[in-house]
NUKOL-163237 format. One record per residue (C-alpha): residue in three letters; x, y, z. Coordinates in Angstrom, 1 decimal. Layout:
BEGIN
pt logu = ALA, u = X, v = Y, w = Z
...
END
This chain:
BEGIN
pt logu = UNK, u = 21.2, v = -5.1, w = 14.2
pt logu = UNK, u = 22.8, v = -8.4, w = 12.7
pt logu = UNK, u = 26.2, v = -8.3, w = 11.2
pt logu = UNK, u = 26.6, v = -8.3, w = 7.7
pt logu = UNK, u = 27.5, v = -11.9, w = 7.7
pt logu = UNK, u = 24.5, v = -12.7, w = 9.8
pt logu = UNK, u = 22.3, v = -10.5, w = 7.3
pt logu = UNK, u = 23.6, v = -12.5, w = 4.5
pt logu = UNK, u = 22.8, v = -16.0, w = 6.1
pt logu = UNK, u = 19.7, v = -14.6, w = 7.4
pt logu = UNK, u = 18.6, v = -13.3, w = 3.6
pt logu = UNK, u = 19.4, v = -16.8, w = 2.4
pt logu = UNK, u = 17.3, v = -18.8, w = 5.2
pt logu = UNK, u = 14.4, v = -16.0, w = 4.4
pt logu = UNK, u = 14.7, v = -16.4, w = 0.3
pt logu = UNK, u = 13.7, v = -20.1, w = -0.8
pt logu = UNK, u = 12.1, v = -23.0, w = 1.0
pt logu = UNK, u = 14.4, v = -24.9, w = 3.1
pt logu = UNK, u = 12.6, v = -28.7, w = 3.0
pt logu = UNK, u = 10.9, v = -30.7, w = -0.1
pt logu = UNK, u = 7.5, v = -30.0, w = 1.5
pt logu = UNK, u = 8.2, v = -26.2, w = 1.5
pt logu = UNK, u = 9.4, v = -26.4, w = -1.8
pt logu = UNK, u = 5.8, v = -28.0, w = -3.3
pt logu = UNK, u = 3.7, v = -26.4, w = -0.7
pt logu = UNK, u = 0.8, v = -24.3, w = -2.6
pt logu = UNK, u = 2.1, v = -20.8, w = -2.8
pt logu = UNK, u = -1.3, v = -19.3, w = -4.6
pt logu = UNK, u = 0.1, v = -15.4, w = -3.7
pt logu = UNK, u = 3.6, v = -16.5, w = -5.8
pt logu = UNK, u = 5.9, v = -15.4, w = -2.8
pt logu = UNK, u = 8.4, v = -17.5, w = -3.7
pt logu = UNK, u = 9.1, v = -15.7, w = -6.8
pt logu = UNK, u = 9.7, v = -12.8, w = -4.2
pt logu = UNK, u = 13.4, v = -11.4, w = -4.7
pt logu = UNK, u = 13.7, v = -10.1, w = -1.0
pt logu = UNK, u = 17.3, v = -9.0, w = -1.1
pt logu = UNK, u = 16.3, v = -6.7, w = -4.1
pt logu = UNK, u = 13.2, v = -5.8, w = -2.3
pt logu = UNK, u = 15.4, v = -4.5, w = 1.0
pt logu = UNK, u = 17.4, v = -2.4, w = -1.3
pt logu = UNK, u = 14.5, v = -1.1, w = -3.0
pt logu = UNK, u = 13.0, v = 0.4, w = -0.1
pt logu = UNK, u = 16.3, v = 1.1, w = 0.9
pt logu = UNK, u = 16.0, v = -1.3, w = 4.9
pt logu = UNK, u = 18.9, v = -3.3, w = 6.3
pt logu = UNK, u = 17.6, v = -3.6, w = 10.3
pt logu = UNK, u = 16.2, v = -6.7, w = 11.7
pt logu = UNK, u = 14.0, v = -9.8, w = 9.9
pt logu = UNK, u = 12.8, v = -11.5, w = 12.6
pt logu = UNK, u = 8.8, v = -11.6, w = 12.1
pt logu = UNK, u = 8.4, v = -9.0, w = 15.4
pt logu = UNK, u = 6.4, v = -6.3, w = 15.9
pt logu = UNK, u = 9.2, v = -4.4, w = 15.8
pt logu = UNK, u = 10.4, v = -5.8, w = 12.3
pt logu = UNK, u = 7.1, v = -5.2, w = 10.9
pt logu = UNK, u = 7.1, v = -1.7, w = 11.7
pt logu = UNK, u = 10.5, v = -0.7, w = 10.2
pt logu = UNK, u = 9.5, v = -2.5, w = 7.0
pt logu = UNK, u = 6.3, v = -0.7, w = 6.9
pt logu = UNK, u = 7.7, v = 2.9, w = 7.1
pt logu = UNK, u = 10.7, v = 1.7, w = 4.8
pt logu = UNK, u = 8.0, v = 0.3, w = 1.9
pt logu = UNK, u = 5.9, v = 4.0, w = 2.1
pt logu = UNK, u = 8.6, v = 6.2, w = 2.3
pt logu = UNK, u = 10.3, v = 4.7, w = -1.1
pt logu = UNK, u = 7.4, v = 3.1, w = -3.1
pt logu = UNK, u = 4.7, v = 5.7, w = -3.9
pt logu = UNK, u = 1.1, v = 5.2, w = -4.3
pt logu = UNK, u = 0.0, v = 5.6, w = -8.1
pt logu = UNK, u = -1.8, v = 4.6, w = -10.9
pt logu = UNK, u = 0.1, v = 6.4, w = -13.9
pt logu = UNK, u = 0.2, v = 3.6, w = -16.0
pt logu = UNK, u = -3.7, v = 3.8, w = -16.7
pt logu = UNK, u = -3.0, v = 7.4, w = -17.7
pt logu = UNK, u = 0.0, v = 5.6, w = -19.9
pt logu = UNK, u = -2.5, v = 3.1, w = -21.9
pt logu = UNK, u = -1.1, v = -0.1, w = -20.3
pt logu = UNK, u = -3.2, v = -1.2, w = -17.8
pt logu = UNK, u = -2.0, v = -2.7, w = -14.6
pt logu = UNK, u = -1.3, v = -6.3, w = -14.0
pt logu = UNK, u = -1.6, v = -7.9, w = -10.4
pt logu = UNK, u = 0.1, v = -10.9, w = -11.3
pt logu = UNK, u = 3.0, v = -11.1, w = -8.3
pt logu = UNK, u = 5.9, v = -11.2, w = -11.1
pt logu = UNK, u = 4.5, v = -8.0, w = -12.8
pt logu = UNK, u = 4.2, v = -6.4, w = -9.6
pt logu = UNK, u = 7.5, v = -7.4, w = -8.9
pt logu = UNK, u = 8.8, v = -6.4, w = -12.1
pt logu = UNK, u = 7.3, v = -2.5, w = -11.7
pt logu = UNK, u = 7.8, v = -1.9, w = -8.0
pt logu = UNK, u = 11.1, v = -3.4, w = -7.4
pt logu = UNK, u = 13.2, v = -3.6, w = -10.6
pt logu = UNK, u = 11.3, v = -0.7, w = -12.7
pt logu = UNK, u = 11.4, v = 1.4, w = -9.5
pt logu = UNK, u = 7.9, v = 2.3, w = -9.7
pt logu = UNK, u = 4.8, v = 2.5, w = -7.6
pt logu = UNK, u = 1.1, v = 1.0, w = -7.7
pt logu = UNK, u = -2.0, v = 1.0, w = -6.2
pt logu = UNK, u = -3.3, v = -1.4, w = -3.5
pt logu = UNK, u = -3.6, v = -4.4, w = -5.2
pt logu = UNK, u = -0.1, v = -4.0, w = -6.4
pt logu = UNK, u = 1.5, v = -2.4, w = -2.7
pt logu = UNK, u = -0.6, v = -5.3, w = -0.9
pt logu = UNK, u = 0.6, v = -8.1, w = -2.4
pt logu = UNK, u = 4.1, v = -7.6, w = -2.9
pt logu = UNK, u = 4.4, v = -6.3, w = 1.2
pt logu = UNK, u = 2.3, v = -9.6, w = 2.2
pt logu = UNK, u = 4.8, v = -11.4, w = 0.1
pt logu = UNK, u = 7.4, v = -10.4, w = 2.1
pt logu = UNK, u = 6.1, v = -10.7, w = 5.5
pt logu = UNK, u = 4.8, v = -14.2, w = 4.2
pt logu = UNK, u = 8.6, v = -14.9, w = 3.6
pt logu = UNK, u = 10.0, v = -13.5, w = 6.9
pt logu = UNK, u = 7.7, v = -15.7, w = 8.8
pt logu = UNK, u = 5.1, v = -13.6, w = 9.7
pt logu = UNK, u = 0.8, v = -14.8, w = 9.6
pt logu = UNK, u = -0.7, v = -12.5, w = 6.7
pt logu = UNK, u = -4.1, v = -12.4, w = 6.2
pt logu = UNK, u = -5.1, v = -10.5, w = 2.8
pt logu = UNK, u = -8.6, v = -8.8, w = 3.3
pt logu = UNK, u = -10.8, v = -6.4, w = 0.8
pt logu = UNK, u = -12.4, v = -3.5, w = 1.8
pt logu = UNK, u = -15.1, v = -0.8, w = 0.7
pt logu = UNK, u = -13.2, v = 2.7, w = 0.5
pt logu = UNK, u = -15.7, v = 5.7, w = 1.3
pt logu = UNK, u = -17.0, v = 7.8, w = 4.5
pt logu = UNK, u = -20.3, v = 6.6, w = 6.6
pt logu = UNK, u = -23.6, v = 7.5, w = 5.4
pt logu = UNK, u = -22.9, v = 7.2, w = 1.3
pt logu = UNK, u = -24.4, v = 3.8, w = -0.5
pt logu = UNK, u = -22.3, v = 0.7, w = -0.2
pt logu = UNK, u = -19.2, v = 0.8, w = -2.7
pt logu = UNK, u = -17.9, v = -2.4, w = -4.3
pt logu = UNK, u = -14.8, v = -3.8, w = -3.0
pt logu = UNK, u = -11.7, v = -1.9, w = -4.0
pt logu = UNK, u = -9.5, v = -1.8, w = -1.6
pt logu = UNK, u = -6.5, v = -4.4, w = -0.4
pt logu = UNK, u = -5.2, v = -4.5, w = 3.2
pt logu = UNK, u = -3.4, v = -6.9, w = 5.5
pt logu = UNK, u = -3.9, v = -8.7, w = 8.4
pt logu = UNK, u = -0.7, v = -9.9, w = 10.2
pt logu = UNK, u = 0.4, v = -12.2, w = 13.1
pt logu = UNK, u = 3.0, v = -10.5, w = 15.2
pt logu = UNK, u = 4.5, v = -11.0, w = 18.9
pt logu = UNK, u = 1.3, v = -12.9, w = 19.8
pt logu = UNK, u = -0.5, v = -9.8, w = 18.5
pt logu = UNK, u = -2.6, v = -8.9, w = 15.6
pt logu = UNK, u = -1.7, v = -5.5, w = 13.1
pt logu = UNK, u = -3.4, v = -4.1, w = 10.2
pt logu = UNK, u = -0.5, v = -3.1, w = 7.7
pt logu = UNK, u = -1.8, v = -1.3, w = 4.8
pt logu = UNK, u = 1.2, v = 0.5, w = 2.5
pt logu = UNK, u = -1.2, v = 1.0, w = -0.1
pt logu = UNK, u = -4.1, v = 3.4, w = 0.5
pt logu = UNK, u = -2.5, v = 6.6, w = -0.4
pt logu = UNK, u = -2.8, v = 8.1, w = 3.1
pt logu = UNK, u = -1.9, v = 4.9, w = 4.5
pt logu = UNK, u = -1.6, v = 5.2, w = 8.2
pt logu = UNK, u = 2.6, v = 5.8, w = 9.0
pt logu = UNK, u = 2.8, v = 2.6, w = 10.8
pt logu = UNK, u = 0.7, v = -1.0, w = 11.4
pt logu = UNK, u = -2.5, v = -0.8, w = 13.6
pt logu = UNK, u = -2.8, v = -2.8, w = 16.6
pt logu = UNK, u = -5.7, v = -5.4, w = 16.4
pt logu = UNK, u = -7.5, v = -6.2, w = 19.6
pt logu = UNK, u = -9.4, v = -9.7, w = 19.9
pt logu = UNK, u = -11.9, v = -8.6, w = 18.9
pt logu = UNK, u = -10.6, v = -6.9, w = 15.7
pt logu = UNK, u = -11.2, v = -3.5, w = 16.7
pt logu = UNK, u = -8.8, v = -1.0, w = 18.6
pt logu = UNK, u = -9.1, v = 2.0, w = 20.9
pt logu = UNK, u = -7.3, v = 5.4, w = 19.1
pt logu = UNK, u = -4.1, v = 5.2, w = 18.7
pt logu = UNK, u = -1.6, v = 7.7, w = 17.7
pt logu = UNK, u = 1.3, v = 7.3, w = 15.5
pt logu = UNK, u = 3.6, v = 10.1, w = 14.3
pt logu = UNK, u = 1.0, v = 12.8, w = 15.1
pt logu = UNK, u = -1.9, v = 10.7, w = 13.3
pt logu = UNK, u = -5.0, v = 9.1, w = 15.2
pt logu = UNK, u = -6.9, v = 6.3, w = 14.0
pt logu = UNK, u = -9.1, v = 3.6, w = 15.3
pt logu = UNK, u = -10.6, v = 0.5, w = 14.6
pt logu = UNK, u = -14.3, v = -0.3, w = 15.1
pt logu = UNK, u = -16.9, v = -2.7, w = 14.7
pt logu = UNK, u = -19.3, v = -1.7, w = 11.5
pt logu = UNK, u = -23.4, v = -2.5, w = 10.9
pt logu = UNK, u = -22.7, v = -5.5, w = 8.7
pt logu = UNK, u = -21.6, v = -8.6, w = 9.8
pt logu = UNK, u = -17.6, v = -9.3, w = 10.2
pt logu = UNK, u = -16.6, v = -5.8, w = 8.9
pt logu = UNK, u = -14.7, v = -3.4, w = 10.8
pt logu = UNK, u = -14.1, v = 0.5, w = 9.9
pt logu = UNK, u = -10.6, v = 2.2, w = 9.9
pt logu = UNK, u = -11.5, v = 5.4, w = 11.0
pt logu = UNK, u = -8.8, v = 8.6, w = 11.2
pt logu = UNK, u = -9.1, v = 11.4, w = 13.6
pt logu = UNK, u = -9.5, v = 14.3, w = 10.8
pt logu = UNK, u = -9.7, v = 17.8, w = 12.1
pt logu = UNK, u = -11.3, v = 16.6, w = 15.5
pt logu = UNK, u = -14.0, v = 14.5, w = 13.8
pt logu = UNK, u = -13.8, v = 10.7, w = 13.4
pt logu = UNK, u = -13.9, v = 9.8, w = 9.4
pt logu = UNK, u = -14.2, v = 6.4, w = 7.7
pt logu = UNK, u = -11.5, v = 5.4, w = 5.4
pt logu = UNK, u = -12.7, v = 1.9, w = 4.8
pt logu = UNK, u = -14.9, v = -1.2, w = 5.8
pt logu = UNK, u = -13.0, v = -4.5, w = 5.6
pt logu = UNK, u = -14.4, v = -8.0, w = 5.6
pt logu = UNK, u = -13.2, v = -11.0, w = 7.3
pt logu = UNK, u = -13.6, v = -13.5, w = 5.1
pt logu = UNK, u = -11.0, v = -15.6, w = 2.5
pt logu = UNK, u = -9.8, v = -13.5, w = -0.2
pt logu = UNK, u = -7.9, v = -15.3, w = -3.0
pt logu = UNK, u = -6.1, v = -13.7, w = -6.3
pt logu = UNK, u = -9.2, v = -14.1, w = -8.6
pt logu = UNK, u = -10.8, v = -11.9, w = -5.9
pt logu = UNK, u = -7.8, v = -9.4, w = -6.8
pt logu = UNK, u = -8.0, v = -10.1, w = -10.5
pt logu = UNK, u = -11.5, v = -9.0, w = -10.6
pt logu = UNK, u = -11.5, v = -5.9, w = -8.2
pt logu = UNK, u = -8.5, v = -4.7, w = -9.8
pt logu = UNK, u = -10.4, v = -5.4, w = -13.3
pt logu = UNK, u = -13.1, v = -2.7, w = -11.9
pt logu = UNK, u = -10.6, v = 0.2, w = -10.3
pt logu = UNK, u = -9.0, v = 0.0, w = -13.5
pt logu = UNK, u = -11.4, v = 0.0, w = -16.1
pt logu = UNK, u = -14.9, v = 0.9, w = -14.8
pt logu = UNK, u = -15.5, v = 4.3, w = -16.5
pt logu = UNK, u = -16.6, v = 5.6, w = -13.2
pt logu = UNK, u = -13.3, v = 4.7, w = -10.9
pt logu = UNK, u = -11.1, v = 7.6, w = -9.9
pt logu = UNK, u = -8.4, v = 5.7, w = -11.0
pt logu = UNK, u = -9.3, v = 5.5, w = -14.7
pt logu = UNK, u = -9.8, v = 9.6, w = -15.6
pt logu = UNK, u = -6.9, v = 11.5, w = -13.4
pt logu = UNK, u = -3.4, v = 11.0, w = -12.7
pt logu = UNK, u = -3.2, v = 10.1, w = -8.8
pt logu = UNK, u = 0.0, v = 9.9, w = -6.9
pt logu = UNK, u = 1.0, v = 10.1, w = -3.1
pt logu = UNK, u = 3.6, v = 9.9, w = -1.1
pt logu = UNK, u = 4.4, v = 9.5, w = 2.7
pt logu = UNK, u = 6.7, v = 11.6, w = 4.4
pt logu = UNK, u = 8.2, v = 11.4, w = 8.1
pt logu = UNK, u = 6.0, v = 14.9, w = 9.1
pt logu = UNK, u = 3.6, v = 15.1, w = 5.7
pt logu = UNK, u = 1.3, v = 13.2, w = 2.9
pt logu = UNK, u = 2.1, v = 14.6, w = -0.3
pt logu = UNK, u = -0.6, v = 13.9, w = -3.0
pt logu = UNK, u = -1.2, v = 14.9, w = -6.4
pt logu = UNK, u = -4.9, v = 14.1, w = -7.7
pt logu = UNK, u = -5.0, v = 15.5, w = -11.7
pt logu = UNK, u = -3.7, v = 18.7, w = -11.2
pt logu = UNK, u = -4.1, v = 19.2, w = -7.3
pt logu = UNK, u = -1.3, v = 19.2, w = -5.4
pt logu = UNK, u = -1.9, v = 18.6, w = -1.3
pt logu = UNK, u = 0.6, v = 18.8, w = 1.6
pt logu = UNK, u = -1.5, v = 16.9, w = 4.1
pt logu = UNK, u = 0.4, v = 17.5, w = 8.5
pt logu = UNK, u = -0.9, v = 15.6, w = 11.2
pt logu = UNK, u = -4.2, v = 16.8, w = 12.6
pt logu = UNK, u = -5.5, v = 17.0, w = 9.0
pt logu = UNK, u = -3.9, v = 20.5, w = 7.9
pt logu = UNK, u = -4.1, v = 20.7, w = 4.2
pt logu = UNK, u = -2.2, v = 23.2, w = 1.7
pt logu = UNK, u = -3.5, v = 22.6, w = -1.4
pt logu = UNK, u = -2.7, v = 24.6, w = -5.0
pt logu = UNK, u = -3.0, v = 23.7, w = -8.5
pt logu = UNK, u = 0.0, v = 22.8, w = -11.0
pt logu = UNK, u = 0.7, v = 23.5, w = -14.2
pt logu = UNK, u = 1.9, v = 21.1, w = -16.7
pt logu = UNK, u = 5.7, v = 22.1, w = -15.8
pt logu = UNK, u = 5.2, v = 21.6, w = -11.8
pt logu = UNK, u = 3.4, v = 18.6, w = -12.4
pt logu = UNK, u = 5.8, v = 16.9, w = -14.4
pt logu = UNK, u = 8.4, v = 18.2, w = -12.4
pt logu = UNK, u = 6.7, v = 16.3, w = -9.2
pt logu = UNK, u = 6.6, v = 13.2, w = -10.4
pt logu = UNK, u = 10.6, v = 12.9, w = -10.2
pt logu = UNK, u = 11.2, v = 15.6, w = -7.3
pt logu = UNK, u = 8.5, v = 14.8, w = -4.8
pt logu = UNK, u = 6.9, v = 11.3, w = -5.6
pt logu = UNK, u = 10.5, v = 9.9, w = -6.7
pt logu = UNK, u = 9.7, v = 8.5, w = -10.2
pt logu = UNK, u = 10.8, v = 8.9, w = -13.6
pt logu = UNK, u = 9.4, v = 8.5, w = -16.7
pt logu = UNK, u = 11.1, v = 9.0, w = -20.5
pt logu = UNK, u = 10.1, v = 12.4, w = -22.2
pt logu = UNK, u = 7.9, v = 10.9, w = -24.1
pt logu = UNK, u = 6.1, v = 9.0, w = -21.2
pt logu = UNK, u = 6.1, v = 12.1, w = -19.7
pt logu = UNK, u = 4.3, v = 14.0, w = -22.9
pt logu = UNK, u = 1.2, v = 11.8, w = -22.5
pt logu = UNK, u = 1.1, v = 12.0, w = -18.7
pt logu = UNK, u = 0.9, v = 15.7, w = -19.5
pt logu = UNK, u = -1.8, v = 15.3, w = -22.1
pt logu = UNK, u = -3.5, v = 13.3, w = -19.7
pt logu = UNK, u = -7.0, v = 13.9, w = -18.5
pt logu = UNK, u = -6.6, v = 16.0, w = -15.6
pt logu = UNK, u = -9.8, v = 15.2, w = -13.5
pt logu = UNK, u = -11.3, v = 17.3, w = -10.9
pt logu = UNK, u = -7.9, v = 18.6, w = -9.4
END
């Protein structure tokens, strides 16, 4: 681990461009706005920062243990932004969560500014054998070691750690924490399935495509998860968490304790536990009267 002193000249090497061309390169993902030294105290990480495998692993279990999945501010009325400074703004300095297109962004910004090749990709959420769901899902490809990982910290369930990438883009199981997933070739073209070992059967999470994905790609799936009167995200208060040994996940009023091998213990809150959880288990807080209209939220299936 560096020395402080070495941190410190490390941070500064890792939070501007260093040449003119840097400096008035196109940076159409905004990570130079990135404050990284607030980011690492965020998500509470002071190892390593060389782009390694090694690096990018820490940084991944660092960003899901302290930034929860979410998508409370549709339940507040506001809408969520996916503009990299509003991001920013919630995640880091408002000590919030997000959803994908929030999580994705900010991490790839960061691994961006430690060095490392980031690919963003989209991807159709949902198991095999249902019609094909529009694109509402962001993921990331990165270069690492001379390898290839899929590092997604914002799926809810995320997996605990980056997937390894063969050259081919798909992978043979592999196990991390107690979890199994795998990567495999799907029917349509360039699109591979993220599959997790779920109570001994094999279950889809999501498709993702290999092709370009810019911001107004983001814009306009995020557009649809959060206003579309059919998206999960705009009729029930959904918020995870992952822990070293557990997934904890709150969907309206359903509360579920997922353990490796895909145990669940599931019961329902009442309007106490739930507002309870949000500061106790899923680390956020909210005024009173923030938390008034969470309560008075719709409550969806759960």
């Amino acid at each position: 681990r560096p020395t402080h002193a070495g941190r410190a000249r490390h941070l500064m090497a890792a939070t501007g461009p260093t040449t003119p061309d840097e400096a008035t390169a196109p940076d159409e993902w905004s990570v130079r706005n990135l404050d990284l030294d607030a980011y690492l105290q965020r998500i509470g990480y002071d190892g390593p920062l060389d782009p390694s495998h090694a690096t990018l692993a820490g940084l991944h279990r660092a960003h899901l243990a302290a930034i929860p999945f979410e998508n409370l501010d549709l339940m507040l009325g506001r809408g969520v932004r996916v503009d990299f400074d509003s991001i920013q703004a919630k995640l880091v300095f408002a000590n919030r969560g997000g959803y994908c297109y929030e999580q994705g962004q900010l991490f790839g910004a960061v691994l961006e500014r430690l060095g490392y090749q980031v690919d963003r990709l989209l991807a159709r959420v949902g198991p095999d054998g249902e019609p094909v769901r529009p694109r509402t899902h962001l993921t990331l490809r990165v270069g690492a070691d001379g390898g290839t990982w899929l590092a997604d910290v914002g799926f809810g369930n995320s997996p605990p750690g980056p997937l390894e990438l063969g050259k081919t883009n798909t992978s043979a199981p592999q196990e991390l924490d107690g979890w199994t997933y795998e990567i495999a070739p799907d029917d349509a073209e360039e699109t591979w399935k993220v599959r997790e070992l779920q109570a001994g059967e094999w279950v889809t999470l999501y498709r993702y495509e290999d092709r370009p994905v810019y911001p107004a790609d983001v814009v306009l799936s995020n557009h649809f998860t959060a206003t579309y009167p059919e998206s999960w995200f705009t009729w029930q208060p959904i918020v995870a968490r992952r822990y070293p040994d557990a997934v904890h996940a709150l969907v309206g009023r359903m509360y579920t304790i997922t353990t490796p091998g895909h145990v669940k213990n599931r019961r329902t809150l009442s309007d106490e536990e739930f507002a309870t959880s949000l500061s106790d288990v899923f680390g956020l807080t909210f005024t009173d009267e923030e938390l008034a209209t969470l309560v008075a939220a719709p409550r969806g299936a759960g």
